[in-house]
N, CA, C and O of each residue as an XYZ file, in Angstrom:
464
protein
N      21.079    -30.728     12.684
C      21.895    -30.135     13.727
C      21.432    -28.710     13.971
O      21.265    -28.063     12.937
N      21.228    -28.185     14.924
C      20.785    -27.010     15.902
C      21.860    -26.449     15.638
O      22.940    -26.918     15.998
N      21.693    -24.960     14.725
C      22.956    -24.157     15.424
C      23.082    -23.076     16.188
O      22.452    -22.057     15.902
N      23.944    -23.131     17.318
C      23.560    -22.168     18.350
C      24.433    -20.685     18.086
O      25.234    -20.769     17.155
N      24.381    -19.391     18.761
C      25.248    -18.293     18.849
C      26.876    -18.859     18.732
O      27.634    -18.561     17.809
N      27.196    -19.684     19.810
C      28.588    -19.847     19.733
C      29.303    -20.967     18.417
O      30.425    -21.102     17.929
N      27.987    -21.604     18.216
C      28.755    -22.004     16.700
C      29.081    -21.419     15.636
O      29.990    -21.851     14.928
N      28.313    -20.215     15.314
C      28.981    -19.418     14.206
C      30.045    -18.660     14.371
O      30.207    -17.922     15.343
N      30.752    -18.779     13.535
C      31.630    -18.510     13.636
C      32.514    -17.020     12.222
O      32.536    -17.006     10.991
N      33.056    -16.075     13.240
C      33.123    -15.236     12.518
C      33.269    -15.380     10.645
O      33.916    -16.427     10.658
N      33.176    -15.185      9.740
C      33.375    -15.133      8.051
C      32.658    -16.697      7.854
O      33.010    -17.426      6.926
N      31.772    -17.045      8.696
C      30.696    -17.984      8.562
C      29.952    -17.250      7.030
O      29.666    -16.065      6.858
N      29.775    -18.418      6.051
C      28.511    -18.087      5.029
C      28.065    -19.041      4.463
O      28.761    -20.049      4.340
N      26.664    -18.973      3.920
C      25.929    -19.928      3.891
C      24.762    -19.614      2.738
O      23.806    -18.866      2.943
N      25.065    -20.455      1.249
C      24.016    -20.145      0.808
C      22.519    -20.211      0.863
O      22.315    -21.165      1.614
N      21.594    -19.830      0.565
C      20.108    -20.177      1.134
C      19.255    -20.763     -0.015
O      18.052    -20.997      0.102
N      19.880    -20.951     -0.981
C      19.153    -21.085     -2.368
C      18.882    -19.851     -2.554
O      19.289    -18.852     -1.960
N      17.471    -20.090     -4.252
C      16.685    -19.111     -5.137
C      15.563    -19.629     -5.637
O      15.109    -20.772     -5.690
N      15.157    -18.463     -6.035
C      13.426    -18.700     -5.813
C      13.383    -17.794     -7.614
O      14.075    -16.785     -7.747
N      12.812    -18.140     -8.418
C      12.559    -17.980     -9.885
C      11.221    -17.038    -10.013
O      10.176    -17.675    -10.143
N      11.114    -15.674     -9.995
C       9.330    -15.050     -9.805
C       9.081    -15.092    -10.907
O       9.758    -14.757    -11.879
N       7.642    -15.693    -10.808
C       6.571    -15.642    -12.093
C       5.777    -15.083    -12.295
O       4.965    -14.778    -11.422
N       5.682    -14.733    -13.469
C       4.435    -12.688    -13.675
C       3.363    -13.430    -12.603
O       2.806    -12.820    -11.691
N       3.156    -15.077    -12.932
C       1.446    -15.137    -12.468
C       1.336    -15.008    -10.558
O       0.293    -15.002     -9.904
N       3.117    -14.894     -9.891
C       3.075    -14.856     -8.847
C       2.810    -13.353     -8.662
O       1.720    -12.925     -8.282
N       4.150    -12.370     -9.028
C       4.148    -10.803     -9.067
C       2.664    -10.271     -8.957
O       2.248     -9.728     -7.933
N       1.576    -10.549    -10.563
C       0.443    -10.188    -10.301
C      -0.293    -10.329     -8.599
O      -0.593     -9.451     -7.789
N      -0.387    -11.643     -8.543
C      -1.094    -12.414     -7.445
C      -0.714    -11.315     -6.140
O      -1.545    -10.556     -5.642
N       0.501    -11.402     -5.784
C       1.190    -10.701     -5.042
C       0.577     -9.078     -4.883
O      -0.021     -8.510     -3.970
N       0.886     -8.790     -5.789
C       0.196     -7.169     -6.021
C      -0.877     -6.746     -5.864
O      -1.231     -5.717     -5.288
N      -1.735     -7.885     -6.610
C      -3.090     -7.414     -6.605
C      -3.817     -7.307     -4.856
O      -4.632     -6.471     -4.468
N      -3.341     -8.179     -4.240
C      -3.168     -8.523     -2.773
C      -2.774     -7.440     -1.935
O      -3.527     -6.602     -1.440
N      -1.793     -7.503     -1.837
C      -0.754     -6.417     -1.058
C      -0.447     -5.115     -1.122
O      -0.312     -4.288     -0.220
N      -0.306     -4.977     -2.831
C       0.551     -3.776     -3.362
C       0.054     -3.236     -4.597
O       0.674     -3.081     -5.648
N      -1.415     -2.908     -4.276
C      -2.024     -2.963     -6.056
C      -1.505     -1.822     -6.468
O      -2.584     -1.230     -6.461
N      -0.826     -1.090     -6.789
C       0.059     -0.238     -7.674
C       0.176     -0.703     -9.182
O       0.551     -1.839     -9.470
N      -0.194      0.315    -10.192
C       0.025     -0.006    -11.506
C       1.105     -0.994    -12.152
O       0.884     -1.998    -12.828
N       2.434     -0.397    -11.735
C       3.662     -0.815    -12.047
C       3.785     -2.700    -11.548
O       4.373     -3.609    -12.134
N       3.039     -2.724    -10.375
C       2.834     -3.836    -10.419
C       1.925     -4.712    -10.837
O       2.213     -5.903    -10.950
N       0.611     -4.191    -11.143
C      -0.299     -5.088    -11.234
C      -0.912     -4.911    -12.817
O      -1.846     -5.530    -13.326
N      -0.132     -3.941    -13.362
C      -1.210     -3.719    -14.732
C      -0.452     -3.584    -16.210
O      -0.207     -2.417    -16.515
N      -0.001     -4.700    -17.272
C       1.215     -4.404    -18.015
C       1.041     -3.732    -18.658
O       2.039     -3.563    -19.357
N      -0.070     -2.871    -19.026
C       0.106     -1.880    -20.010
C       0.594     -0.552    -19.278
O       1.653     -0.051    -19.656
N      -0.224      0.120    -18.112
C       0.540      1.166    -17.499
C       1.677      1.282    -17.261
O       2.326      2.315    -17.425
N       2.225     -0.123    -16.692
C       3.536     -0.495    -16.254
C       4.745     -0.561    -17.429
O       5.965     -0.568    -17.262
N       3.967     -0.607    -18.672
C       5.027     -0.415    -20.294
C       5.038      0.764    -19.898
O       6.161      1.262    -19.825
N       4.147      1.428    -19.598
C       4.652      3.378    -19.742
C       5.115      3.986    -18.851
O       5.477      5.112    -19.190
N       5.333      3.645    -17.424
C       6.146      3.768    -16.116
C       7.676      4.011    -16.695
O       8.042      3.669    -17.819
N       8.339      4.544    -15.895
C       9.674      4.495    -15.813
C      10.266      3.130    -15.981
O      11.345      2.871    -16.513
N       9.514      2.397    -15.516
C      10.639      0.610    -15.498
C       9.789      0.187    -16.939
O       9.867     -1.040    -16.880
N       9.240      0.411    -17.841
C       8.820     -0.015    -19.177
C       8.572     -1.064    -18.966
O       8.944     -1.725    -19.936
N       7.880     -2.035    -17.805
C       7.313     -3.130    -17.529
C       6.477     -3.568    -16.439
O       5.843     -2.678    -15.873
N       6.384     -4.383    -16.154
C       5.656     -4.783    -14.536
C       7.232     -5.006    -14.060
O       8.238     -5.426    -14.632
N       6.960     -4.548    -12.817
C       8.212     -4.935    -11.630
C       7.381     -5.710    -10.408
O       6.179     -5.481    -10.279
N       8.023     -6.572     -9.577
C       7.728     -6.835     -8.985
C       7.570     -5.854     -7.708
O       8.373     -4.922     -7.656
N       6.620     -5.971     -6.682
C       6.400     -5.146     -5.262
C       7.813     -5.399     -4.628
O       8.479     -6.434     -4.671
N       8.081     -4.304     -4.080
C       9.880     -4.789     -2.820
C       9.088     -5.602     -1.606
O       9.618     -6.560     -1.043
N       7.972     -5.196     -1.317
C       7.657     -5.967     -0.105
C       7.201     -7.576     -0.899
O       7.171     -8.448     -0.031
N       7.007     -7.886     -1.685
C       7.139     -9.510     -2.357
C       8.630    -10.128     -2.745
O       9.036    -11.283     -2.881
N       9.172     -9.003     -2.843
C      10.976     -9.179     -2.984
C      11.688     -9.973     -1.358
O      12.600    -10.757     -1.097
N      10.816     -9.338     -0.710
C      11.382     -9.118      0.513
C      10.678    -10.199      1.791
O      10.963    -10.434      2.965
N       9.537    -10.712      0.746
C       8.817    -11.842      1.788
C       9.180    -13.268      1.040
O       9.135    -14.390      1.545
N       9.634    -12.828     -0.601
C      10.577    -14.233     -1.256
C      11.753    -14.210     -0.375
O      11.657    -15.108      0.461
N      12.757    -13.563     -0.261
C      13.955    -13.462      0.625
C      14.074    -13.954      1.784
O      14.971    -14.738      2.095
N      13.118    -13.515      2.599
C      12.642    -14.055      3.672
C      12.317    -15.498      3.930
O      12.920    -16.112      4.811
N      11.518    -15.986      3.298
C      11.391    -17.436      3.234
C      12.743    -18.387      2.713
O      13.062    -19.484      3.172
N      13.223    -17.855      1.949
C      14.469    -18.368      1.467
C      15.971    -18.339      2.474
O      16.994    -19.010      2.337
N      15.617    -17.256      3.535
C      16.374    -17.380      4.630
C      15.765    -18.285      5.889
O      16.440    -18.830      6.763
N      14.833    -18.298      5.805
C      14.329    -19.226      6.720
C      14.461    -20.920      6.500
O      14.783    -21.863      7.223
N      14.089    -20.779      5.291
C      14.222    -22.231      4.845
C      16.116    -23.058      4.825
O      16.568    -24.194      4.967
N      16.678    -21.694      4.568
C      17.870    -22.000      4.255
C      18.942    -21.910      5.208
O      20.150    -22.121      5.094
N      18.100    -21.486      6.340
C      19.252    -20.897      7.168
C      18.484    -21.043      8.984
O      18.879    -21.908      9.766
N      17.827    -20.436      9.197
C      16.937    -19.906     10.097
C      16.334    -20.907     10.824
O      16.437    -20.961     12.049
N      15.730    -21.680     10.189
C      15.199    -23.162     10.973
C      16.025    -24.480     11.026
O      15.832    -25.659     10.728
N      17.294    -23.542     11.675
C      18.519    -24.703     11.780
C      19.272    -23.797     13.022
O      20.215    -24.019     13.781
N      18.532    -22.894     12.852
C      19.202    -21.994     14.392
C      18.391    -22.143     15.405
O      17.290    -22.660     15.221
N      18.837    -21.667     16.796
C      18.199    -22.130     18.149
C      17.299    -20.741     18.294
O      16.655    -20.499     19.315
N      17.332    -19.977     17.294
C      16.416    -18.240     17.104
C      15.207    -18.616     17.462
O      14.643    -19.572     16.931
N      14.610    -17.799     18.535
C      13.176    -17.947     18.325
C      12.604    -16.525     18.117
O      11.590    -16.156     18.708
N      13.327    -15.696     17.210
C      12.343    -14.282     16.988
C      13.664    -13.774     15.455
O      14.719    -14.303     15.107
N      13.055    -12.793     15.025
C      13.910    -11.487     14.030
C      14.704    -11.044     15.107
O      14.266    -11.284     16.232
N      15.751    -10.463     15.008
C      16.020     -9.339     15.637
C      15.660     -7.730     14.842
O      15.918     -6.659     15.392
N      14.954     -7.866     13.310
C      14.295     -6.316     12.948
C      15.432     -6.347     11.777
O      16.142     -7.264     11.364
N      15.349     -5.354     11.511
C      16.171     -4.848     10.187
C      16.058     -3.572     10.328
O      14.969     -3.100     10.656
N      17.213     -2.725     10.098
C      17.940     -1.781     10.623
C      18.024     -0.818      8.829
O      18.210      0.398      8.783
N      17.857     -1.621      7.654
C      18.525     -1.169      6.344
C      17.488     -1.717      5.561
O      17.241     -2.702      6.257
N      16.595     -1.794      4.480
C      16.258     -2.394      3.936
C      15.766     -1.376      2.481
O      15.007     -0.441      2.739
N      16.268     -1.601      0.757
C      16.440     -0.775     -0.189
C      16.460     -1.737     -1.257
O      16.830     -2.911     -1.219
N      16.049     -1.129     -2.120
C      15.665     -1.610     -3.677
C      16.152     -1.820     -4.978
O      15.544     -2.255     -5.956
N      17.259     -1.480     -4.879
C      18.283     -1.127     -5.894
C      18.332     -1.052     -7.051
O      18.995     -0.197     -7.637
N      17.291     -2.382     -7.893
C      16.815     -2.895     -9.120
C      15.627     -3.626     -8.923
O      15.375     -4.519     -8.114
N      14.744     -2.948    -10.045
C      13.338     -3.794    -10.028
C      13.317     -5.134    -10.493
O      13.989     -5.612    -11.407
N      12.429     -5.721     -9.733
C      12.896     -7.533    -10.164
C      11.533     -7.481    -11.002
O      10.618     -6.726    -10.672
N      11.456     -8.361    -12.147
C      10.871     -8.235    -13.189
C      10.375     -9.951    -13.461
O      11.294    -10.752    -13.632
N       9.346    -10.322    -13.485
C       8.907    -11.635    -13.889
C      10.176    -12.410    -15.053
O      10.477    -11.878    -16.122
N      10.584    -13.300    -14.719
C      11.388    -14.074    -14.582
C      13.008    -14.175    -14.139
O      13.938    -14.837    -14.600
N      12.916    -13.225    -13.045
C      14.284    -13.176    -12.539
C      14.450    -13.873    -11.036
O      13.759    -13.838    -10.017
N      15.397    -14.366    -11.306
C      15.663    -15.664    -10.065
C      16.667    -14.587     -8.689
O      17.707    -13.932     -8.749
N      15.771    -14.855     -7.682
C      16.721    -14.147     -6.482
C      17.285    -15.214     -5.612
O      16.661    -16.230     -5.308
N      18.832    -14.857     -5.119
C      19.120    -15.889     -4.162
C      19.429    -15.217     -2.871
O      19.478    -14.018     -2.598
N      19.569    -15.968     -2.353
C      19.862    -15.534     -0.370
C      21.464    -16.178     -0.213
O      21.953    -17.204     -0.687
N      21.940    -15.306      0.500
C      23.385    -15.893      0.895
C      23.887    -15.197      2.311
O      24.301    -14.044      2.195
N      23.893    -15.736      3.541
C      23.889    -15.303      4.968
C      25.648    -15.480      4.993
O      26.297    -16.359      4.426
N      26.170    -14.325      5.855
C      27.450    -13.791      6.124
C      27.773    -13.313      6.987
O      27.327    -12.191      7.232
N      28.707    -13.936      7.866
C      28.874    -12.779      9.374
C      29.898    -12.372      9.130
O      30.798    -13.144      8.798
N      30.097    -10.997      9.218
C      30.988    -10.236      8.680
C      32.503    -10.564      9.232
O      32.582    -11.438     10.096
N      33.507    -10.029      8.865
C      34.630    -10.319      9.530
C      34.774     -8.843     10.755
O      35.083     -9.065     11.926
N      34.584     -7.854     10.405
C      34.226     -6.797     11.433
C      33.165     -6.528     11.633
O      32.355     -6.272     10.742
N      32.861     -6.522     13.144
C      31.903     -5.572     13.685
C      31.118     -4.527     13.144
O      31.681     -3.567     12.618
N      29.743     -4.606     13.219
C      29.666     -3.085     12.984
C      28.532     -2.092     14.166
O      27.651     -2.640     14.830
N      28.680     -1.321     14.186
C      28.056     -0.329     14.939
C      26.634      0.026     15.024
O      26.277      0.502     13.946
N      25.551     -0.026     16.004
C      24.334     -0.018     15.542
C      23.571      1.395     16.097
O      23.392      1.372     17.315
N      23.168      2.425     15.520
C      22.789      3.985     16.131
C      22.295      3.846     17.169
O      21.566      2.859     17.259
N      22.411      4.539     18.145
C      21.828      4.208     19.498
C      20.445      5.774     19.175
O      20.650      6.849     18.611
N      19.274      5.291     19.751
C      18.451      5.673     19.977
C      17.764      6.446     20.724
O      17.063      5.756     21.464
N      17.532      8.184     20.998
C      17.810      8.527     21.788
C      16.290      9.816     22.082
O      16.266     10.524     23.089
């Protein structure tokens, strides 16, 4: 079933699943994208502030992504992003920590900066 704008419905939510990261992905990922110590090298990354390898936010954020798509996104009539307005790190995700996706339309509105 196609879901369109007018089917969702306000305090609509929807889990998307989780996705389990594995050092041998994190590395892969890093070495690629984001070669930074912290990500790609476990001994520097023991002596970093996070006392380990962390995963890249932009591999955080392209697992997430797929996990909204899969879970959510290719069941809507969307044919684009509309962008992201917020996007922050809060905790380093660390080879074997499982992330999940969970989509929510808020019960209020919120306000978007106008651009000027």
């Amino acid at each position: 079933m196609t879901l369109y704008f007018e089917d969702i419905e306000v305090g609509h939510s929807r889990d998307c699943g989780s996705v389990t990261v594995s050092c041998e992905e994190l590395l892969s990922f890093a070495e690629q994208f984001d070669p930074q110590p912290i990500h790609t090298d476990p001994e520097a990354a023991a002596e970093s502030m996070y006392g380990g390898l962390i995963a890249s936010g932009w591999h955080t954020a392209a697992l997430s992504a797929r996990l909204l798509v899969e879970g959510y996104m290719n069941e809507t009539a969307s044919l684009s992003g509309r962008g992201m307005d917020d996007l922050r790190w809060h905790a380093p995700v660390r080879p074997g920590d499982t992330l999940s996706v969970r989509v929510e339309v808020p019960t209020q509105a919120t306000t978007t900066p106008t651009r000027r």
